[in-house]
C-alpha positions in Angstrom: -41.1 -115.2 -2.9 -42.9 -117.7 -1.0 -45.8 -117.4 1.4 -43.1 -118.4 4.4 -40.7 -115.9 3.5 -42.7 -113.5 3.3 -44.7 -114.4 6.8 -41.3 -114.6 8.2 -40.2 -110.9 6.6 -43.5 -109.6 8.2 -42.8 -111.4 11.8 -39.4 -109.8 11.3 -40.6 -106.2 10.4 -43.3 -106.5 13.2 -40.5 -107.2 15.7 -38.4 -104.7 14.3 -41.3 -102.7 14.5 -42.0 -103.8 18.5 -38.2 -103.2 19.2 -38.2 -99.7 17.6 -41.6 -98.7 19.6 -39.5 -100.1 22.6 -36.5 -98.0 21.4 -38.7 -95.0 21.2 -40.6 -95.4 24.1 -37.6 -95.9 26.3 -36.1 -92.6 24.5 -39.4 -90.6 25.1 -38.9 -91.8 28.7 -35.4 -90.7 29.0 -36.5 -86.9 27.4 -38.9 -86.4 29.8 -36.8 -87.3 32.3 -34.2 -85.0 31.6 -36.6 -82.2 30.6 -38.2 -82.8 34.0 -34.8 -82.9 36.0 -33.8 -80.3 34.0 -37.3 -78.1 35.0 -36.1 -78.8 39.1 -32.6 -77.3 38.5 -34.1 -73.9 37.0 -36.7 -73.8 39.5 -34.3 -74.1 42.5 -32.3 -72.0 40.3 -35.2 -69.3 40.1 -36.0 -70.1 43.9 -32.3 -69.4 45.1 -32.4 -66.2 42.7 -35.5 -65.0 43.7 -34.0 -65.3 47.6 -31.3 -63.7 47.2 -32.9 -60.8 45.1 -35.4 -60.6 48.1 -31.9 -60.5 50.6 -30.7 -57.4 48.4 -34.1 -55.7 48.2 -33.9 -56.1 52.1 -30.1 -54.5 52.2 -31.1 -51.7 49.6 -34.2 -50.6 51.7 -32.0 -50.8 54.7 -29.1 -48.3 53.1 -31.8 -46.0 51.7 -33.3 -45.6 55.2 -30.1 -45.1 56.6 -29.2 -42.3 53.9 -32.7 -41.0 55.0 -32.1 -40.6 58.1 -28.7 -39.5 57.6 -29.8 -36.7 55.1 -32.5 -36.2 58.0 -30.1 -35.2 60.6 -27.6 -33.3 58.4 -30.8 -30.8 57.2 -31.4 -30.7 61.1 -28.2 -29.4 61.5 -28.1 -27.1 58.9 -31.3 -25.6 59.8 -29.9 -25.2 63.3 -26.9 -23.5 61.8 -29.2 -21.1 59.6 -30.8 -20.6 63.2 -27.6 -19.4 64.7 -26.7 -17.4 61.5 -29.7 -15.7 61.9 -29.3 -14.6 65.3 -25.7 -14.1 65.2 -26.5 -11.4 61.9 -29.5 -9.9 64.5 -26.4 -9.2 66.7 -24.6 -7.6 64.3 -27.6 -5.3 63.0 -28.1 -4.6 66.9 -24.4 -3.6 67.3 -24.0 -1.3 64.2 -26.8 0.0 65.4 -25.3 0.8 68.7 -21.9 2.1 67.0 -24.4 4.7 64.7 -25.8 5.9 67.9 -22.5 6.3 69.6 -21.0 7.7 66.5 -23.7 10.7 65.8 -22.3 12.5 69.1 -18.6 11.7 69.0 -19.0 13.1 65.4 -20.5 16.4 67.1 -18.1 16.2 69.7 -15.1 16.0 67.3 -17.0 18.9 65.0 -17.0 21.2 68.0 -13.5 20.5 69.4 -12.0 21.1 65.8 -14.1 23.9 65.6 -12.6 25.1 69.1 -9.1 23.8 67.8 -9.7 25.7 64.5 -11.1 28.9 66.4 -7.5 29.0 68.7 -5.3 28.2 66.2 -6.8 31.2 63.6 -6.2 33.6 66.8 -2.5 32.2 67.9 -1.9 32.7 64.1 -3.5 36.3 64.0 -1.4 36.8 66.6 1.4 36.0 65.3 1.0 37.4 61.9 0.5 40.9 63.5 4.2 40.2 65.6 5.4 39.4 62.2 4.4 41.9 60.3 3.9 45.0 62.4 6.2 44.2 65.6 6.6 47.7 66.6 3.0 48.9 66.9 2.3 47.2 70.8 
């Protein structure tokens, strides 16, 4: 090879050389391009996420105070109810109470009048075994 060939080989393979830098360069560029459009799309990705995650965190603290509240005013009621059992079984006691003491003297009542009853009927019966059995000794 001669000296101009090969001078002309090396222009060549620095120009090649230039041309693939440029090539390189200009694909470097193009990455980080992408990559950085690419980093904008999953951070207003991530941003519009993170929103909406913040919107249901909102509705979720929202519901649970409502079911508070709810569960609130339903153990109200209950107690109120417990209340009203309580005073309506107080009642109760108060009556059967009231029936006992009425009962303990109808019960002697009813003991004497049977008694009575039981007396008059042993007599009537006397009576009228002895007309039975001995008619003729009036």
């Amino acid at each position: 090879m001669t000296a101009s060939t090969e001078a002309s080989l090396q222009t060549l393979l620095l120009n090649l050389d230039k041309k693939f830098d440029n090539l390189e360069n200009k694909f470097d560029k193009k990455i980080d391009d992408l990559e950085n459009k690419l980093d904008k799309k999953i951070d207003d990705l991530e941003n519009r996420l993170d929103k909406k995650i913040d919107e249901l965190d909102k509705k979720v603290e929202i519901f649970q105070a409502r079911i508070e509240e709810r569960f609130n005013t339903i153990d109200e009621k209950f107690k109120t109810i417990d209340e009203k059992f309580n005073t309506i079984d107080q009642r109760l006691t108060g009556v059967e109470k009231r029936i006992d003491d009425v009962n303990k003297p109808l019960n002697t009542i009813t003991i004497g009048f049977f008694g009575l009853v039981g007396i008059l009927i042993s007599g009537l019966l006397a009576i009228i075994s002895k007309l039975a059995f001995f008619p003729n000794s009036l």
